[in-house]
C-alpha positions as CSV (number, residue, x, y, z in Angstrom):
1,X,0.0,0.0,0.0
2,X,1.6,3.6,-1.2
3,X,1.0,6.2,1.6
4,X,-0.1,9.7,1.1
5,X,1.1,12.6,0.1
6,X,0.3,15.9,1.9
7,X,1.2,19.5,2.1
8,X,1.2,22.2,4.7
9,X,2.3,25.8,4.6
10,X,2.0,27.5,8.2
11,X,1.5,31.2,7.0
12,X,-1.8,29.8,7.2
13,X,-3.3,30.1,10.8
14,X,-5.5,27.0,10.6
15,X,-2.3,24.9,9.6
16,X,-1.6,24.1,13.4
17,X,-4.5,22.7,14.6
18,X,-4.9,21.1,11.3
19,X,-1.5,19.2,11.7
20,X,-2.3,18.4,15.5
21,X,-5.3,17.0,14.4
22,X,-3.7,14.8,11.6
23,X,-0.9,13.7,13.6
24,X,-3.4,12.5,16.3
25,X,-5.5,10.3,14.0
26,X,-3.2,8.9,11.4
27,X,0.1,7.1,13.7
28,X,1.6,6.5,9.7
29,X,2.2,10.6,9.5
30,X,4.9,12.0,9.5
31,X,6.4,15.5,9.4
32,X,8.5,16.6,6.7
33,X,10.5,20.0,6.6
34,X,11.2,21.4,3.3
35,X,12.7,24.7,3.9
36,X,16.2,25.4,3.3
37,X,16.5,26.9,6.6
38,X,13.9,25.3,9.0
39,X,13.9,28.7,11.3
40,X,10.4,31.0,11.4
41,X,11.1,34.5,12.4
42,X,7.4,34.9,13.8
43,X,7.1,31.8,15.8
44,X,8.9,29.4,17.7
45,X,6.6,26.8,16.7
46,X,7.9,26.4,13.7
47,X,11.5,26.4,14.5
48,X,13.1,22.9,13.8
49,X,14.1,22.6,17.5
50,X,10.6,22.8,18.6
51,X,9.5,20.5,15.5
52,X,12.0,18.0,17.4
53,X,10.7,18.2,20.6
54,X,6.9,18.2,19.7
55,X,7.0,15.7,17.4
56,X,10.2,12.9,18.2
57,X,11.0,10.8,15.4
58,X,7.5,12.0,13.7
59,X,9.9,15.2,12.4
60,X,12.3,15.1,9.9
61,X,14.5,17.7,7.9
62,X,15.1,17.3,4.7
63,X,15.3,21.0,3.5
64,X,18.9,20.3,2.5
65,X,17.6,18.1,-0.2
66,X,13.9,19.4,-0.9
67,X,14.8,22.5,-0.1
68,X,14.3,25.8,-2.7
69,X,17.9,27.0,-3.0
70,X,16.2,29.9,-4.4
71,X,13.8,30.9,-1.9
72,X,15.5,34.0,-0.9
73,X,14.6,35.9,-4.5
74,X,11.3,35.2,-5.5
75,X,12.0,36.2,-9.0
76,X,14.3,32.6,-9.6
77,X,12.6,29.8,-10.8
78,X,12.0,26.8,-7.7
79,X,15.3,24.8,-7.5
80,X,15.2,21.5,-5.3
81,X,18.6,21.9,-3.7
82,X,19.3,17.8,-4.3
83,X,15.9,16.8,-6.4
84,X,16.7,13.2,-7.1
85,X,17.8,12.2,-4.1
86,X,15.2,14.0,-2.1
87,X,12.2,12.6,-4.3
88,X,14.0,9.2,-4.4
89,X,14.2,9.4,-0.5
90,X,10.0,10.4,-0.6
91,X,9.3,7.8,-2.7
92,X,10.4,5.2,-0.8
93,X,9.0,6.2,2.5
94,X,5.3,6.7,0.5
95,X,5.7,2.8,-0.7
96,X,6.4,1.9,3.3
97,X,3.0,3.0,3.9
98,X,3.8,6.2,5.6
99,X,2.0,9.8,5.5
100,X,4.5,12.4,4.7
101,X,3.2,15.9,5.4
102,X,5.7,18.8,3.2
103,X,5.9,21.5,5.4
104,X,7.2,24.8,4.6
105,X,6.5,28.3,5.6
106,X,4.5,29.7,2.0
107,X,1.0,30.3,2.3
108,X,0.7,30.1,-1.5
109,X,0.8,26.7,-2.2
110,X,0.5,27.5,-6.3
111,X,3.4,29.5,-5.8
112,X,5.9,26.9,-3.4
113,X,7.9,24.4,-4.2
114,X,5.8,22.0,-2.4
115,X,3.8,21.9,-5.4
116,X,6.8,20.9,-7.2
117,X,7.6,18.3,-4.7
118,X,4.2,16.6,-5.1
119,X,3.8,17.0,-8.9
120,X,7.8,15.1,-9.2
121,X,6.3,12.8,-6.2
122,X,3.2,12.4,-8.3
123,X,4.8,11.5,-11.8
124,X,7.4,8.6,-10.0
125,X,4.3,7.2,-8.3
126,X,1.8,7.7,-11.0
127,X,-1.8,6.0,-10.1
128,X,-0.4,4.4,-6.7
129,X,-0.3,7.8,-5.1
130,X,-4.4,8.3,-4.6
131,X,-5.4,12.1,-5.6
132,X,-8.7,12.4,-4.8
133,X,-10.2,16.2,-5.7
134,X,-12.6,17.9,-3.7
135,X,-16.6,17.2,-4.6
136,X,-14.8,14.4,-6.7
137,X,-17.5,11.6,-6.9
138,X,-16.4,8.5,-5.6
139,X,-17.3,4.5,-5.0
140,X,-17.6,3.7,-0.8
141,X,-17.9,0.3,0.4
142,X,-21.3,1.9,1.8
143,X,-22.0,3.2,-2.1
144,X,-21.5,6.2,-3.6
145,X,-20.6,9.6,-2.5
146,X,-18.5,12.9,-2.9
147,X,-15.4,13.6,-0.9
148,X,-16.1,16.2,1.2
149,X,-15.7,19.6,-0.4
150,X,-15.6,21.6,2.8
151,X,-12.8,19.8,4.6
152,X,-9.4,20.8,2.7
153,X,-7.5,18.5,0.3
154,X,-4.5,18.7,2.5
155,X,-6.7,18.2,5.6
156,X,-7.9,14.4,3.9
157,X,-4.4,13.5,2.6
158,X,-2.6,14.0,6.1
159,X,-5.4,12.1,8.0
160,X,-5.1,9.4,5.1
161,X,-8.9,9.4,5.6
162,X,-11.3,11.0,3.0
163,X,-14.2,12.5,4.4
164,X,-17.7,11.9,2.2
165,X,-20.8,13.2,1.8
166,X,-23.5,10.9,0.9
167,X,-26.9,11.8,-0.9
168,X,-28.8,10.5,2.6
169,X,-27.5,10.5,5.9
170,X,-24.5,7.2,6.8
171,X,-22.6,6.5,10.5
172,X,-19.8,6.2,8.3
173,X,-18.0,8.8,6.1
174,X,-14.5,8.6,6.6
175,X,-12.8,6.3,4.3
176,X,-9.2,4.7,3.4
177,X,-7.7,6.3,0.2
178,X,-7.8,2.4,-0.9
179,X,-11.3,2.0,-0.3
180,X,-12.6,4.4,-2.6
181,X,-13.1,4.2,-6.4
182,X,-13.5,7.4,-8.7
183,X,-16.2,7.5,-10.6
184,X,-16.4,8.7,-14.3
């Protein structure tokens, strides 16, 4: 089973609770730092020290492979400071089953290498790494449904549980990335 593949930027003041939250319900998840420099000016939260301590062996930097050598002039292109062995290393750890949540401090996720990571992650992976869209209809084991558009993409990728919306009310709604079909 390939894991998933999520992506956080903490500019955003709902990315906190959102990655407590994760971390609590999905044991698989992991934290992975993609900045350059894991160091936030604003917040001690985000330093990599405190990373460490909140999170163990559930933290991990990898900025100096993943990392945008070219963060510091927004006017050069996104360079992965080591790409091949940084998406190698990704790869492997999303076909052990784990959660990797990219973390890095753009709020823009358009405009952050973090979408870079994940589209590089996404072509070596192809169809094993599930990418469910939101208000994409999809196939439950309790029947069809819509993954919930509220809840942010990120949000159901770092819980590696899909939240869906059926047309009538069901106990269940959160679901397994492998338990879900797409439907055309």
């Amino acid at each position: 089973m390939t894991g998933s593949l999520a992506t956080f930027g903490y500019t955003d003041t709902r990315t906190l609770h959102e990655l407590q939250w994760a971390m609590r319900v999905n044991p698989y998840a992991v934290i992975i730092d993609t900045r350059l420099v894991p160091y936030c000016s604003w917040s001690s939260t985000w330093q990599r020290q405190s990373l460490e301590v909140d999170w163990g062996q559930r933290y991990i930097w990898r900025g100096g492979w993943l990392g945008n050598v070219n963060h510091a002039d927004p006017k050069k292109s996104i360079q992965l400071a080591h790409k091949q062995q940084g998406i190698a290393w990704l790869v492997r750890q999303l076909e052990r089953g784990l959660t990797l949540i990219l973390l890095c401090g753009c709020q823009q996720y358009e405009r952050c290498h973090r979408k870079v990571i994940y589209d590089l992650v996404k072509v070596q992976l192809g169809a094993r790494l599930h990418d469910f869209q939101l208000g994409q209809p999809v196939l439950t084991p309790q029947g069809p449904g819509i993954i919930d558009p509220t809840i942010p993409l990120d949000v159901h990728r770092a819980r590696n549980r899909y939240a869906v919306h059926f047309p009538r009310y069901h106990p269940q709604r959160h679901f397994f990335p492998d338990e879900l079909s797409p439907i055309c």
